[in-house]
N, C-alpha and C positions, 0 to 999 in steps of 0.2 A: 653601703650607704642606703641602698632599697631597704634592705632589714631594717634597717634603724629606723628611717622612715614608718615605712610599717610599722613597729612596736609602738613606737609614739604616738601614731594614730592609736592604737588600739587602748594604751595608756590611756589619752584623754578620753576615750570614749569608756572607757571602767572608770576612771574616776567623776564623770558624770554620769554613769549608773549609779554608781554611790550614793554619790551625792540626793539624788532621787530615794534612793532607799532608805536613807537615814530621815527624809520628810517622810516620807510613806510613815518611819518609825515614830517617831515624835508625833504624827497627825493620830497614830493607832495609840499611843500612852496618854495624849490629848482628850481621845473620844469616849476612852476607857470602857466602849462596851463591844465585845467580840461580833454582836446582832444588825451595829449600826458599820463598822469598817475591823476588818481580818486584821491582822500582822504579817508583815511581810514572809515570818520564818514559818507559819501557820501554813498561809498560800503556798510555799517554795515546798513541804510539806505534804500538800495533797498533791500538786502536780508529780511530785515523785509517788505516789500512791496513785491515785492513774494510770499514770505510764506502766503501770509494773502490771496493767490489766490490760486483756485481749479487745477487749469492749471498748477501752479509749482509746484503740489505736482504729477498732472499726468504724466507731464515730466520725472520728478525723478525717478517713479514708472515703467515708460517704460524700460527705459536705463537701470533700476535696474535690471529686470526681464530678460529682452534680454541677458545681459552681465553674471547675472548668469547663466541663460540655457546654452550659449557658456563655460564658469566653467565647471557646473557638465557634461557637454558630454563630453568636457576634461580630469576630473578626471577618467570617466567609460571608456573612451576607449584608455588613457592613461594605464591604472591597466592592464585591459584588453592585449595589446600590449604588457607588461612586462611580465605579464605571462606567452604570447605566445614564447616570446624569450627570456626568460629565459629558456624553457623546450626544444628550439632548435636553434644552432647556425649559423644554415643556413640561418633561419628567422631569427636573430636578423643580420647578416651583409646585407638580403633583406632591414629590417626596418632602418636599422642603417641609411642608404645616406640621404633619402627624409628628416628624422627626422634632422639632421646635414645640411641641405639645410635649412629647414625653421627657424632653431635655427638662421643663420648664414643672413640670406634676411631683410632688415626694411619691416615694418610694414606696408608702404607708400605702396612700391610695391605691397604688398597682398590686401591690398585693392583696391588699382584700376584695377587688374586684378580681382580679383573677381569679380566687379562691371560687367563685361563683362554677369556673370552668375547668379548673385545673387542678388534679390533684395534690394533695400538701407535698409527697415527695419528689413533685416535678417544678413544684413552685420555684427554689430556688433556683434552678437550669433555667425557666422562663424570665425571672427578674436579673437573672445576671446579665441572658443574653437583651434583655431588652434596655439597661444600660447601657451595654458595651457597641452595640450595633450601630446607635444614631451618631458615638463619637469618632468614631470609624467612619462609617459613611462621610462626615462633614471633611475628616482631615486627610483621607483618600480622592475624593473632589478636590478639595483644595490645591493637593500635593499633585493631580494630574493637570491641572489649572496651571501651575507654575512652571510646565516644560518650555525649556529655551528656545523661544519660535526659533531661533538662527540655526538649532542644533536639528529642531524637525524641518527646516527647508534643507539643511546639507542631506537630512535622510532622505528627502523626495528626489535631489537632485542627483543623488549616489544611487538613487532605484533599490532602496532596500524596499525590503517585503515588511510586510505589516509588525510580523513579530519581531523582524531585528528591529522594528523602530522603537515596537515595545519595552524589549530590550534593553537598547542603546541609548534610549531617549527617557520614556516615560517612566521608567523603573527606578533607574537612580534619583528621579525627580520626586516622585512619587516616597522615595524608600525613607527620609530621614522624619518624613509628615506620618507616615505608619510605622513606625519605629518607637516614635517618639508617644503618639497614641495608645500603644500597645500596654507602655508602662503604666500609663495614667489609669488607662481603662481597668486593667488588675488589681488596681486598687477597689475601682468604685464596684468590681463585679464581686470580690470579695466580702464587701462591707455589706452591700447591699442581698449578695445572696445568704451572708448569714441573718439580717432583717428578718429576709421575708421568712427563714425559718424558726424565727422567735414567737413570728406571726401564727404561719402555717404547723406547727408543731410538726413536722412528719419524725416516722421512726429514724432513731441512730443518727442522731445530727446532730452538730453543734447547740444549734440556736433552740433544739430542744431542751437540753441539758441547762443552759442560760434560765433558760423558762421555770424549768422545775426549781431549778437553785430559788429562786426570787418568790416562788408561788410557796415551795418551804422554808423559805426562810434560814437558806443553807449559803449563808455568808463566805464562806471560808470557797464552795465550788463556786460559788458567782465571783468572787475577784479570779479563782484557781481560770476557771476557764477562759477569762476575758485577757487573762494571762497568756494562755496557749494562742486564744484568736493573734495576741498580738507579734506572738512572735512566731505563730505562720503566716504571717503578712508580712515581716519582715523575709524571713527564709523566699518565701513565695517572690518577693518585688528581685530581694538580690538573684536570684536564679534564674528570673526573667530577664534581668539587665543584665548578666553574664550573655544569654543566650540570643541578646539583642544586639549586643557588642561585636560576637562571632558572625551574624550576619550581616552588622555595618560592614567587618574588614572584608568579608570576603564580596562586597559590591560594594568594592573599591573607598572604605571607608567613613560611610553617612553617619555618623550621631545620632 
């Protein structure tokens, strides 16, 4: 009955890929010029022609790595920052503005000011983590905020030690608000680290290759590549939420 299930999920989801592809086709015999919109068999085409090259898998592998570093110093100094203003309210209305400034500023901006200071192929790592870190901070605060006073008076009154309360108390309280951030932020540190590399051109990056395509006027790798971004974004979100999943059950099942 699971199989079945399954296939049928995956059924509907190929028959609205389809579905997509046949507009994609009709929009490309519509527009009738290869300069203004590719063909879909065109793009499916050069992606297998990349792939079969060492250089597009380096590419990949750069952006990959840069945009996660920019992520996980996010996530640590993000927790981090929640911590700190959550145990004081002094610090959290210091944290509170810059955090509320960069939530509130495009992405555009940060990047070309940064660029003043930061080299292009550090650029992405800076603007990823500088997305991911404010929404992390806010939903870690949050998520420590919400511990069950009754569940931290049973902790005072049992005389546990700081970190079983940690533990016991604030962690699963804390875990489905970081959980649930983690997803969201992957996305925005993704999007936004390939930006700033459209911006910042650095060598063997994605959002360089983007750049070149458009400046020559090479139609067929600007759909080809915006193709790839999209489906390691997808790869990328699902292997997140696998690995997000595995940590709910094993603390005791948070979403």
């Amino acid at each position: 009955m699971q199989n079945k299930k399954t296939w049928k999920k995956l059924a509907g989801w190929a028959g609205v890929l389809l579905f997509w592809l046949l507009v994609w086709q009709l929009a490309y015999r519509a527009v009738g010029r290869d300069l203004l919109l590719a063909s879909p068999l065109a793009v499916f085409q050069r992606i297998v022609e990349l792939g079969a090259t060492a250089e597009f898998w380096r590419i990949i592998g750069t952006s990959f790595f840069r945009i996660m570093a920019g992520f996980l110093l996010g996530l640590v100094v993000g927790s981090l920052l929640g911590a700190i203003t959550f145990r004081s309210r002094a610090i959290y209305r210091l944290v509170q503005l810059p955090m509320s400034i960069v939530k509130a500023t495009p992405v555009a901006s940060f990047v070309i000011l940064a660029l003043i200071w930061i080299s292009g192929k550090n650029l992405s790592t800076f603007i990823s983590f500088l997305m991911v870190a404010p929404m992390v901070w806010s939903n870690v605060d949050q998520g420590l905020r919400s511990a069950d006073p009754q569940l931290l008076e049973a902790a005072h009154l049992y005389r546990l030690s700081r970190w079983q309360t940690v533990r016991a108390v604030y962690i699963p309280a804390v875990l489905p608000y970081f959980l649930s951030v983690c997803r969201v932020a992957m996305g925005f540190a993704w999007k936004s680290g390939i930006a700033g590399e459209v911006i910042a051109i650095p060598k063997d990056a994605i959002g360089t290759q983007l750049y070149d395509a458009k400046v020559y006027l090479q139609t067929t790798d600007l759909f080809a590549w915006t193709v790839v971004i999209v489906i390691l974004s997808v790869v990328i979100e699902k292997t997140l939420t696998l690995i997000v999943q595995t940590i709910a059950r094993r603390w005791g099942g948070a979403e």
